[in-house]
N, C-alpha and C positions, 0 to 999 in steps of 0.2 A: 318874385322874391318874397319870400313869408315874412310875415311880421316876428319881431323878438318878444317871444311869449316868457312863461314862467322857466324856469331854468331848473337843471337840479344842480343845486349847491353844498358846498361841504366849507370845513374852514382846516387851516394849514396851522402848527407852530413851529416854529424854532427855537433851540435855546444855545447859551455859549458862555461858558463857563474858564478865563484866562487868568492864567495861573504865573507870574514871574519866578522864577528860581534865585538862587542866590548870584550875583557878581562873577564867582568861579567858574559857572555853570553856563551852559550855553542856553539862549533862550527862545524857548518854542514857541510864544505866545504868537505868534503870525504864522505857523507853520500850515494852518488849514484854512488862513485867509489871505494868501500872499495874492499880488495879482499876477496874471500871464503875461508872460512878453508882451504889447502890445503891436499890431500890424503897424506899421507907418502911417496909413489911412486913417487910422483910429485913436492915433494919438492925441492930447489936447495938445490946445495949441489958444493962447488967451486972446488972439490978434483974431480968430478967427470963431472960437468957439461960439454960439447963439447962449444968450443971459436969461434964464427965466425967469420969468414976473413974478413979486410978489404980489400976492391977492391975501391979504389978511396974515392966517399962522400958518397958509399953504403959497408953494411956488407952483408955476404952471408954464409948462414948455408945449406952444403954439405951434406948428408948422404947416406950412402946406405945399405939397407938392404938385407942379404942373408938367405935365408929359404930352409928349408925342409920339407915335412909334409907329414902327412899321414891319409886318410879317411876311413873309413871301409863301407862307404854306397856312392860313389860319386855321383850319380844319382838323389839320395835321394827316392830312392823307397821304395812301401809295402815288393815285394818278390826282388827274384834275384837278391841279395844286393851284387854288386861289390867293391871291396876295391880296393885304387890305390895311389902311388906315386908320388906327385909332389914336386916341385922345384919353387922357388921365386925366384926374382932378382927386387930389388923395389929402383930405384936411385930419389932421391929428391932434389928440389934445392929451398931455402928458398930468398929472397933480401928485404932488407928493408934497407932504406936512415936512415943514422944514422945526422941528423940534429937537434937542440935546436927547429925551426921552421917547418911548411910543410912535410910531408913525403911521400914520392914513396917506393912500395914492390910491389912484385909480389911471384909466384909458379908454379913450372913447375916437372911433377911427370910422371913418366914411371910406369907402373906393371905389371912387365911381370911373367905367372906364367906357368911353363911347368909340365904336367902332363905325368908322362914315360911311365902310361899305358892306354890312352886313349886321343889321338892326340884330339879330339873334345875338350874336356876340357884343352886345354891350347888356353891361348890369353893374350891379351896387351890392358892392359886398362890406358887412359894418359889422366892428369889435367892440364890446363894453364889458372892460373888469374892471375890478375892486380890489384892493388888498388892505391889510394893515398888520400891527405888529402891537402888542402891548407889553412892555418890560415889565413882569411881575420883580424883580429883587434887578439888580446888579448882574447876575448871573444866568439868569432865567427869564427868557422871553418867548410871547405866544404867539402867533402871526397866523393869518388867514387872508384868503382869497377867493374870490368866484371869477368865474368869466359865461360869456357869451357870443356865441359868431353866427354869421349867417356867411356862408363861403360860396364862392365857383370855381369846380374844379378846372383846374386849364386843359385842354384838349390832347395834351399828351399824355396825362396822366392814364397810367394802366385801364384805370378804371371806365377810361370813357366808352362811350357805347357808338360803336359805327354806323356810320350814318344820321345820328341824332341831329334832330332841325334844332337843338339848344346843347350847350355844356350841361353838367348835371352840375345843381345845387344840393346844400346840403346845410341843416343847424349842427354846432358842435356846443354844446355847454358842461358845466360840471365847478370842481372845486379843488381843494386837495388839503394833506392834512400833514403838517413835518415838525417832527419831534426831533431836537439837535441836542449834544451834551458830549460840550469841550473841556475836557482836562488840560492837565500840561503836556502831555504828549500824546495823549489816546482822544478819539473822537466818537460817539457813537449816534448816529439816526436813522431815523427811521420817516420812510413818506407814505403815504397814501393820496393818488388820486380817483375821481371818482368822475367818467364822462360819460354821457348821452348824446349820442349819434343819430340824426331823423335824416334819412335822404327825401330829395322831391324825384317822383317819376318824369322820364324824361319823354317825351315827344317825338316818334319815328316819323318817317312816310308814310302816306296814305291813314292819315291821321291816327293811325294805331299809337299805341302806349308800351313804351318798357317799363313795365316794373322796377321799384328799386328798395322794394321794402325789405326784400331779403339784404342787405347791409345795414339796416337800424338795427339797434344792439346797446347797450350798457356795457363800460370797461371797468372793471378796476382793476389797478394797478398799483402795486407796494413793494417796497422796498427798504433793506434795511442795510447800513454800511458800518461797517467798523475797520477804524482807521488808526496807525501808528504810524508817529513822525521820527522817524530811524533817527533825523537830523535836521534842523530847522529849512533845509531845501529837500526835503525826502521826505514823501509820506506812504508807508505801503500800506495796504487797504482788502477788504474781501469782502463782496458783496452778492446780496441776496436778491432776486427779484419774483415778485408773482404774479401774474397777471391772468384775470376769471373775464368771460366776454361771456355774455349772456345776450343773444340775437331775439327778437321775435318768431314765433311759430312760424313752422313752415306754413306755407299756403299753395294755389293754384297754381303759383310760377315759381317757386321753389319746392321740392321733394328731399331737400336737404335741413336736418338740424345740425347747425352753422355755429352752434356754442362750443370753448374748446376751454384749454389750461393750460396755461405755462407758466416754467421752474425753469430762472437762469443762475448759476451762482457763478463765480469771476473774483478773480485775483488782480489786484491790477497794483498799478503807483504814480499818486501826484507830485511833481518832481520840476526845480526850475537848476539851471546850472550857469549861475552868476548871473549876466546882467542880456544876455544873448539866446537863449533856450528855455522853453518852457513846457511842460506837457500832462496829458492825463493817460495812460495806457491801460486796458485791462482785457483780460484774457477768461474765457470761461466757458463752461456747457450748459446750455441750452435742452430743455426737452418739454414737447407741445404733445398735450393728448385731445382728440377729438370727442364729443359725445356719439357723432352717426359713424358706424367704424366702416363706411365706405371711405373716412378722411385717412390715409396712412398717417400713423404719431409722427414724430418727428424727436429726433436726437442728433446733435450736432454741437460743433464749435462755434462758439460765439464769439467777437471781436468787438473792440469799440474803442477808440481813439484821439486825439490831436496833437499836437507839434506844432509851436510858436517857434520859429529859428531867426533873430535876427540877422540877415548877411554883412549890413554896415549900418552908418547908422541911420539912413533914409531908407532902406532897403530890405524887407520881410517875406516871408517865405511861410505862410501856414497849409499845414497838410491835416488832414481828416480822415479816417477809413475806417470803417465798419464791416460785420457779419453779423446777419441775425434775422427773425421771423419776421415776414412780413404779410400782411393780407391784401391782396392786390384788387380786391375790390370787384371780381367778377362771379357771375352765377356757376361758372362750371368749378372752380376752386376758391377754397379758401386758404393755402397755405402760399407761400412763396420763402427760398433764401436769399435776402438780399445779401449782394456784394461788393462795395463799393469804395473807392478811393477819390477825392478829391484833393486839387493841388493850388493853393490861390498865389501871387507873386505880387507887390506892392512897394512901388518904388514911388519918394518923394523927388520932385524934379526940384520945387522948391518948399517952404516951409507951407504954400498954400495951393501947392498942385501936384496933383498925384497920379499916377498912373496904375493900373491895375489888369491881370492878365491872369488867366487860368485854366484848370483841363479837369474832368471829371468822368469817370468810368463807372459804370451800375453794370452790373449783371443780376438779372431774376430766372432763379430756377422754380420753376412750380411743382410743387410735389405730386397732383395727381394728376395732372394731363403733361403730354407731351408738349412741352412749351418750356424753350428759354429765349428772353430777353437779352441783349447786349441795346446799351445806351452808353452815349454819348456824349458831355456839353464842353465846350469850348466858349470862353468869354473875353473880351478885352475892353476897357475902360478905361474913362478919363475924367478928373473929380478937380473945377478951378473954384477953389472957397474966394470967393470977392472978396466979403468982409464977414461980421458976425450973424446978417440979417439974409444974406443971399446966398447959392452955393450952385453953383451949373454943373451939366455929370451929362456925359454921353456914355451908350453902351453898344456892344454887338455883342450877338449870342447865335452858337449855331447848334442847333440838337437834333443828332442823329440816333432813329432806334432802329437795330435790325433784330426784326423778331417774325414770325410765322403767321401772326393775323396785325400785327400793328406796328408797319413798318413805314418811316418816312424820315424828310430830311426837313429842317426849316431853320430859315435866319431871323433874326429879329433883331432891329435897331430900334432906339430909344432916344430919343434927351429929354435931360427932365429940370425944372429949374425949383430948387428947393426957397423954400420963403419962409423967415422966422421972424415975427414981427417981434 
C-alpha cells in the first residue's frame, strides 16, 4: 500500500441567500433545503443515537467497527471458486466545529481488512479530508475542501485483472470548488471538482507485471444548476455538466490516447409530496468525444434518480436508477453505458431493530468491443442498536455477473459490531 503523499487540492464555496415573503404569500425559504423522506433505518432516534464529544470549539464522533465475514468465491472466479475468512477492524474519526457562524470538519478512516486464508487479500485502505465553510455576510458563504484515499478495488469490479496474485490499488485525491446563490424562489450554482487518479501495477503469474499506468489521469469535472421552486415542495431545475479526463501518454502497453470530453445537460425536479415521498428526478443528453478516433463518440440519454416512498410508518421503500458514461477500467476500452436500478426496503420491527432487504440490476454495454455485462446484487440485513454506544448488524449479499470474460456468482456474510465510545 503507498504511503499518502502530497495531493492535489482545490477549495469549494457555497453561498445561500433566504428571502421570506410577506404573510399572504407562500414561503420558499426551505424550498432547496428541505430534507428527504428519511429510510426508517436512518431515522434518529435519541434512546439510541451515539453523542459526540466535545473537545474544545469542536465535536468529534469516534466509531469503530469490528467484522467478520465470510465469501464463498473470494477471487471472484468462473471455476475453482475459493471460499475464505476475513476479519475487519474499521476505526473512524468524524470533527466538525460546533459554531452559530463558520465551520471547520474533517475525516480520517483506517480499513483494515485481514483475510485468514489468503494473505493477498488483506490490506489497509485509509481516508483524510478536510473541509470548511466561512460566512462572509448573512447571505454569502465560502466553503472548501480536500481529500485523500488510498483504496482496494474489490475483485469484482470491471476493472480487475484475471488472474492477478493481488486486487489492484489505487490513490484518488483532489478538491472541489461550489459556488451557490439562493433567492426566494430561484437557486443558482455552480461546482467544480478537480481529482488525480495514480493506480499501482498489479502482480500476474510467473512473476510478470500488468501494467496499470494507462488509467492514471486528472478529472475535472463542473457543473452548473439553475433551479426554480414552482412551490415550496417543487423545484424544477436544468443542468449543465462537463467533464475533461486528461490520462497519461501512451506508452509500451498502451497504443491508445485514453483523454476524452463530456457535455451532459438534463432537466430534471426536486420534489417531496407531504409527509410520505420524496425525490430527485432528471432527465437528459449525454455526449462523449474521444481524442484517439479509434474511440467511437458517444451520444445518448442520460438518466439519474431517487425515490424516498414511506409505506407506514416503520416502513420505507428507496429506489435509485441511473443512465450514463462510464469507464470500466480496462486496456481494450475506455467507454461503457451504465444502467442500473436499485431497490432497498426497510422496515422498523421496533424503535431499535430494523430489518433491511434489497435488489439491484447494472447492465454495462461497452462501446468498442463486443462486450455487455448483466450484474446482479441481492442483499438482506439486520441492524439491533443496544443502546447509544453499541450497534450489532448482520448481512448477506449475493452477486451475480454474467458477462463474456467475467463471469461469476459469490455470497458474502458479514457481522459487524459498531462501537462509539
Amino acid at each position: 500500500m503507498k504511503p499518502i503523499t502530497a495531493r492535489v487540492a482545490a477549495l469549494s464555496a457555497a453561498s445561500a441567500i433566504v428571502l421570506s415573503v410577506s404573510s399572504q404569500a407562500q414561503d420558499y425559504s426551505t424550498a432547496f433545503d428541505r430534507d428527504p423522506v428519511l429510510t426508517a433505518d436512518k431515522r434518529p432516534n435519541p434512546e439510541t443515537d451515539p453523542v459526540p464529544l466535545p473537545v474544545g470549539i469542536f465535536v468529534v464522533q469516534p466509531n469503530v467497527d469490528f467484522g467478520v465475514g465470510w465469501s464463498s468465491n473470494i477471487f471472484a472466479g468462473a471455476t475453482n471458486e475459493e471460499a475464505a475468512t476475513f476479519f475487519q477492524f474499521k476505526p473512524t474519526f468524524d470533527v466538525s466545529s460546533d459554531w452559530a457562524r463558520h465551520a471547520m470538519g474533517g475525516l480520517l478512516q483506517f480499513d483494515h481488512v485481514e483475510n485468514s486464508d489468503f494473505s493477498s487479500e488483506s490490506f489497509t485502505d485509509v481516508k483524510l479530508g478536510l473541509n470548511g465553510r466561512l460566512d462572509l455576510t448573512g447571505t454569502l458563504s465560502v466553503s472548501g475542501r480536500l481529500f485523500s484515499e488510498d483504496i482496494t478495488e474489490d475483485r469484482t469490479a470491471l476493472a480487475s485483472v484475471a488472474g492477478a496474485l493481488e486486487p489492484n490499488e489505487f490513490s484518488r485525491s483532489g478538491g472541489g470548488i461550489d459556488l451557490q446563490h439562493e433567492g426566494q424562489r430561484w437557486l443558482f450554482g455552480a461546482q467544480v471538482d478537480l481529482t488525480a487518479f495514480d493506480y499501482d501495477d498489479v502482480e500476474v503469474p510467473l512473476s510478470l507485471i500488468q501494467d496499470q499506468d494507462f488509467r492514471d489521469h486528472d478529472e475535472i469535472d463542473g457543473r452548473i444548476r439553475v433551479a426554480y421552486a414552482v412551490d415550496p415542495n417543487w423545484v424544477a431545475y436544468t443542468e449543465a455538466q462537463r467533464i475533461e479526463a486528461d490520462f497519461d501518454l501512451p506508452g509500451i502497453f498502451n497504443a491508445f490516447n485514453r483523454d476524452y470530453e463530456g457535455n451532459t445537460v438534463s432537466v430534471g425536479s426536486d420534489f417531496r409530496l407531504g409527509d410520505s415521498v420524496s425525490g430527485d428526478i432528471g432527465v437528459g443528453f449525454m455526449s462523449y468525444t474521444f481524442t484517439d478516433p479509434t474511440y467511437a463518440d458517444i451520444e445518448d440519454v442520460s438518466v439519474s434518480g431517487n425515490v424516498q416512498w414511506a409505506l407506514a410508518e416503520r416502513t420505507t421503500i428507496e429506489t435509485e436508477f441511473s443512465r450514463g458514461f462510464f469507464d470500466p477500467g480496462i486496456l481494450l476500452d475506455i467507454a461503457a453505458i451504465e444502467t442500473g436500478l436499485n431497490v432497498q426496503l426497510a422496515h422498523g420491527v421496533s424503535p431499535n431493530v430494523f430489518l433491511t432487504g434489497g435488489a439491484g440490476f447494472n447492465n454495462y454495454e461497452f462501446e468498442n468491443i463486443d462486450r455487455s455485462d448483466d450484474r446482479i446484487d441481492v442483499n438482506l440485513g439486520a441492524n439491533w442498536r443496544l443502546n447509544k454506544n453499541i450497534w450489532l448488524e448482520s448481512n448477506f449479499e449475493l452477486r451475480d455477473s454474467s458477462s463474456p470474460v467475467q463471469e461469476f456468482t459469490e455470497n458474502r456474510v458479514l457481522f459487524r459490531m459498531r462501537v462509539f465510545p
